[in-house]
C-alpha positions as CSV (number, residue, x, y, z in Angstrom):
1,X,213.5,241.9,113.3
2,X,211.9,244.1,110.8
3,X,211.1,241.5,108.5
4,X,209.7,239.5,110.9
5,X,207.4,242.2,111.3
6,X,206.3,243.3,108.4
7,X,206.1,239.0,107.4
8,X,203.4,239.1,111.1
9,X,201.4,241.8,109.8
10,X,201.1,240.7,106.2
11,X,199.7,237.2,107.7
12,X,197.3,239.1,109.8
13,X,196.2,240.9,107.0
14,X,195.7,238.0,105.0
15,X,193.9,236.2,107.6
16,X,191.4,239.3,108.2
17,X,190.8,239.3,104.5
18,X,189.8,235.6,104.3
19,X,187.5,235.6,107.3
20,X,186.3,238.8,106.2
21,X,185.6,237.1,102.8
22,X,184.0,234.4,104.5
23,X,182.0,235.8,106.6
24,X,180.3,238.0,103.3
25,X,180.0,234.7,101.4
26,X,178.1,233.0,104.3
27,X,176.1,236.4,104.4
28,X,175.6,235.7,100.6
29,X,174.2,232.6,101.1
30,X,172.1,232.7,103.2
31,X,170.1,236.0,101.6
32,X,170.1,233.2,98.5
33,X,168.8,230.5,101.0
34,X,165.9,232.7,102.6
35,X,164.4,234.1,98.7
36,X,163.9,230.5,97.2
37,X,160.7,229.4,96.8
38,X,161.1,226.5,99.2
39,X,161.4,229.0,102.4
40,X,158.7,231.6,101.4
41,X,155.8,229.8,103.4
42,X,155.9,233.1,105.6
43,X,155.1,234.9,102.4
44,X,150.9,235.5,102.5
45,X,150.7,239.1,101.1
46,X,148.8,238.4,97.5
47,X,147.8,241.7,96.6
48,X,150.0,245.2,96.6
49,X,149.4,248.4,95.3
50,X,150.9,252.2,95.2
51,X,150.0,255.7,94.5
52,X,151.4,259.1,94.2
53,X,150.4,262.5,95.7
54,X,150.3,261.6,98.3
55,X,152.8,258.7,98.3
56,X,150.9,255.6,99.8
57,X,151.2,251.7,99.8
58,X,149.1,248.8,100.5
59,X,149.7,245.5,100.7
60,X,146.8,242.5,101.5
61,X,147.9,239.2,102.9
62,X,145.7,236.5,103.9
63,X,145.6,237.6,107.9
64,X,145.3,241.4,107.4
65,X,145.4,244.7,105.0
66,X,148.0,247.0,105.9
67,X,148.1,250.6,104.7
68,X,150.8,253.2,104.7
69,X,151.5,256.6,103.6
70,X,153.3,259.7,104.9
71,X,150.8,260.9,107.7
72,X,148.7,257.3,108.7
73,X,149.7,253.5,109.5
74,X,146.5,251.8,109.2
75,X,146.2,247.7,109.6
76,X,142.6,246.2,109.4
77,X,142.0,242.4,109.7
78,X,141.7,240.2,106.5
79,X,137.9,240.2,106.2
80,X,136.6,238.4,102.1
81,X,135.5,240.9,99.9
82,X,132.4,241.7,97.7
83,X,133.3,240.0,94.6
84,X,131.3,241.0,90.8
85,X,132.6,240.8,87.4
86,X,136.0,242.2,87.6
87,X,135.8,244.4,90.7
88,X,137.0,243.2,94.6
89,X,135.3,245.7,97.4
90,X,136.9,245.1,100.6
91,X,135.3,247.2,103.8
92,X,136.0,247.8,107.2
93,X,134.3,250.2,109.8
94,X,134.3,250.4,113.4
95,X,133.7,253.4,115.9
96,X,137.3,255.0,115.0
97,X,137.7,253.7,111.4
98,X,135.9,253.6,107.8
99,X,138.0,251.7,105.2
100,X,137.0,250.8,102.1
101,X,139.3,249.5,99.2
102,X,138.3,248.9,95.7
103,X,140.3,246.2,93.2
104,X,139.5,246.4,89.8
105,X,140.8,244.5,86.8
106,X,141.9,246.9,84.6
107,X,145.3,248.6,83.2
108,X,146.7,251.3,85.5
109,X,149.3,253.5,84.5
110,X,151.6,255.2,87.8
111,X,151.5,258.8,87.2
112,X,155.5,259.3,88.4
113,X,156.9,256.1,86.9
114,X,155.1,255.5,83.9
115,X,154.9,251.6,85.2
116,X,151.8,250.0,83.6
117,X,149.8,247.8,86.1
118,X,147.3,245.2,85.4
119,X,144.7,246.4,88.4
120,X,143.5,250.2,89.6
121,X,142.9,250.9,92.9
122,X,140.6,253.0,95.2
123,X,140.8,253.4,98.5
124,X,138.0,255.6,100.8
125,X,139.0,256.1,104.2
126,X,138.0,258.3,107.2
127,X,139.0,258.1,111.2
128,X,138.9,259.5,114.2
129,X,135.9,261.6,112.5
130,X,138.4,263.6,110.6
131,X,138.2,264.7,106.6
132,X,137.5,262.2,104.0
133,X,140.7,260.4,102.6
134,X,140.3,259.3,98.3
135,X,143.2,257.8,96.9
136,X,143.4,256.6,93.0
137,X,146.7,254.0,92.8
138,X,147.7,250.8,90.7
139,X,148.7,247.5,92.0
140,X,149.1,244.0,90.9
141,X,148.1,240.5,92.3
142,X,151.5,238.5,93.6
143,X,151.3,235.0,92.3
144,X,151.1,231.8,94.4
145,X,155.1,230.9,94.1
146,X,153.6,227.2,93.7
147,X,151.5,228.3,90.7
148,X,154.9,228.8,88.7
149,X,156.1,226.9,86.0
150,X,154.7,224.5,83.6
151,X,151.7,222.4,83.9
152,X,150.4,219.0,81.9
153,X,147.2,217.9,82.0
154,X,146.6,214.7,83.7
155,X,143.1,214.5,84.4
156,X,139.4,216.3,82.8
157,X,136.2,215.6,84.6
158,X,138.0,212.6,86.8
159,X,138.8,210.7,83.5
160,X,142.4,209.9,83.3
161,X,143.9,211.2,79.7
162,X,145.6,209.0,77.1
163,X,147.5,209.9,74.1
164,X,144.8,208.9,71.9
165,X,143.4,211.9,73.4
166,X,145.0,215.0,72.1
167,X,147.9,214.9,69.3
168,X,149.6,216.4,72.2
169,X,148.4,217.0,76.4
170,X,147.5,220.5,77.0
171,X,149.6,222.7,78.8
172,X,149.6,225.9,81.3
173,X,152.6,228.1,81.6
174,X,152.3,230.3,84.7
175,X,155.0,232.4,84.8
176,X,156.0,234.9,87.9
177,X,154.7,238.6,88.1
178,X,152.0,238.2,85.5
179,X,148.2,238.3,85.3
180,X,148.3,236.2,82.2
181,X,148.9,232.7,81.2
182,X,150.1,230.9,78.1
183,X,149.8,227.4,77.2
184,X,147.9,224.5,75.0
185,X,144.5,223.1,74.2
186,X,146.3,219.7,72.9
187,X,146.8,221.4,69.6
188,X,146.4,225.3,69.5
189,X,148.2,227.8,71.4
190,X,146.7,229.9,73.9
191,X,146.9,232.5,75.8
192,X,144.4,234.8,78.3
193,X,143.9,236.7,81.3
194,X,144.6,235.3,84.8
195,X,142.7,236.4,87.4
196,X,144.4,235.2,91.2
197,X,143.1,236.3,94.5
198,X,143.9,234.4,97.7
199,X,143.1,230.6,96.4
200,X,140.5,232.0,93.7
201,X,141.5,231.7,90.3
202,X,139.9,232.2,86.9
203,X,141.2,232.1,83.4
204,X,139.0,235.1,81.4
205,X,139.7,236.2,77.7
206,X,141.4,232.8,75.7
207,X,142.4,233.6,72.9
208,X,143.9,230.7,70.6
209,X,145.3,230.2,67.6
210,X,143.3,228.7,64.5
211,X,145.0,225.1,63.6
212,X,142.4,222.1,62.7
213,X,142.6,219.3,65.3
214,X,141.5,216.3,63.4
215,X,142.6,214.1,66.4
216,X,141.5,216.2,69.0
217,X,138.6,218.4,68.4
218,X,135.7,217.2,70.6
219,X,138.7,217.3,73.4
220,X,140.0,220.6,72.9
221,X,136.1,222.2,73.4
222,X,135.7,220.5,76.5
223,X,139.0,221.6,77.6
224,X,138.3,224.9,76.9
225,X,134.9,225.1,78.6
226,X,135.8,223.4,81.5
227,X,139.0,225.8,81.9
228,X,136.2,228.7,81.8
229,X,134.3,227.5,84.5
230,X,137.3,227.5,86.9
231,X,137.0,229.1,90.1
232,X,139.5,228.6,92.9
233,X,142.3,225.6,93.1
234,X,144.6,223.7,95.3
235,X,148.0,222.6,94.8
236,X,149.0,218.8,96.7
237,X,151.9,216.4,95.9
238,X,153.0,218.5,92.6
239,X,149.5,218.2,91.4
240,X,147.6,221.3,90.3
241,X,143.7,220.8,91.1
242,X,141.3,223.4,89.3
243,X,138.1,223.6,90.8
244,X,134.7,225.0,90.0
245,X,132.2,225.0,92.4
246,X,134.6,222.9,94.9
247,X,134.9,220.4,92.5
248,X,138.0,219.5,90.4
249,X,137.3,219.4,87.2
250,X,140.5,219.8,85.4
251,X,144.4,218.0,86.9
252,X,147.8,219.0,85.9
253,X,150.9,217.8,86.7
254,X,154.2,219.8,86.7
255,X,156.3,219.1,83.3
């Protein structure tokens, strides 16, 4: 009788361990299945940004700014911003609430971590017609998931690209969590600043390499100055439309 006992309770115990087991691998998967890039659509924040003393957060999506730190919750509605050279000025004011943030392109250091960032941020605030809040943070632009990866040029100026065109098609690489990109001209390497916001986009400060493009010359300019002129885009059917002016000028495919 006692081994029939202790033979019951080892089966339950193996039982509760495999449905246990189960039950954590199911868990497992489906974390994995809600984080790939094919089930972010609810992701629209494109913009977040930190500071210390006092510890605040902000994070802007494409339906409202949301702003937290230790003593306020504050939430504004998505309203476009004053855009110049390299600086975003969002504002907001009503009877209770003046809210002004300030997005500029440049390197940011956090004070506490030492983390480098590629954009500063200010933020001015006052409600309820109490004190004056100024906060000095860093923050970063969160990429278009669909912007990742590797692009080939298909298309400049509507004209549909041959080999006979470049000794090789250039190329974009867009790669997660980065304000830069890195590519091809056809023949050179390249590489520059990335500026995203929302569906803006604009490629700033190219730098590429020196090689003589016997082939490809006259190409690689135009390529160049057209990808300098780029002002927003649009992604349909794996095609990568950059636009200037509402116009496409410049189609990539994904390699």
């Amino acid at each position: 009788m006692k081994k029939i006992s202790v033979l019951f309770f080892f089966i339950l115990f193996l039982s509760c361990k495999s449905s246990k087991d189960t039950n954590l691998s199911a868990q497992e998967n489906l974390s994995k299945a809600q984080t790939t890039p094919e089930n972010m659509e609810f992701m629209t924040d494109y913009f977040s940004g930190n500071g210390t003393e006092p510890f605040w957060s902000i994070r802007f999506s494409t339906k409202n700014i949301l702003f937290l730190s230790l003593s306020d919750t504050i939430a504004i509605p998505y309203t476009a911003p004053k855009v110049s050279k390299n600086t975003s000025i969002y504002s907001f004011k009503d009877k209770m609430l003046s809210f002004k943030v300030t997005l500029t392109d440049e390197n940011c250091v956090n004070q506490m971590s030492g983390k480098e960032y590629p954009n500063s941020v200010t933020i001015e605030y006052q409600k309820n017609g109490e004190p004056k809040q100024s906060l000095n943070g860093c923050g970063r632009y969160i990429i278009d998931y669909k912007l990742l990866g590797t692009w080939k040029l298909q298309k400049m100026n509507d004209q549909i690209l041959t080999e006979a065109d470049f000794d090789n098609f250039p190329q974009l690489e867009i790669k997660n969590d980065e304000n830069y990109f890195y590519g091809s001209t056809g023949c050179n390497r390249m590489n520059g600043a990335m500026l995203y916001e929302n569906e803006k986009l604009s490629f700033k400060n190219i730098i590429t390499t020196r090689k003589m493009c016997l082939k490809s010359a006259e190409n690689e300019t135009t390529f160049l100055t057209l990808l300098q002129q780029v002002d927003e885009y649009s992604i349909s059917d794996a095609t990568l439309n950059l636009k200037s002016n509402g116009k496409t000028i410049l189609s990539f495919t994904k390699s």
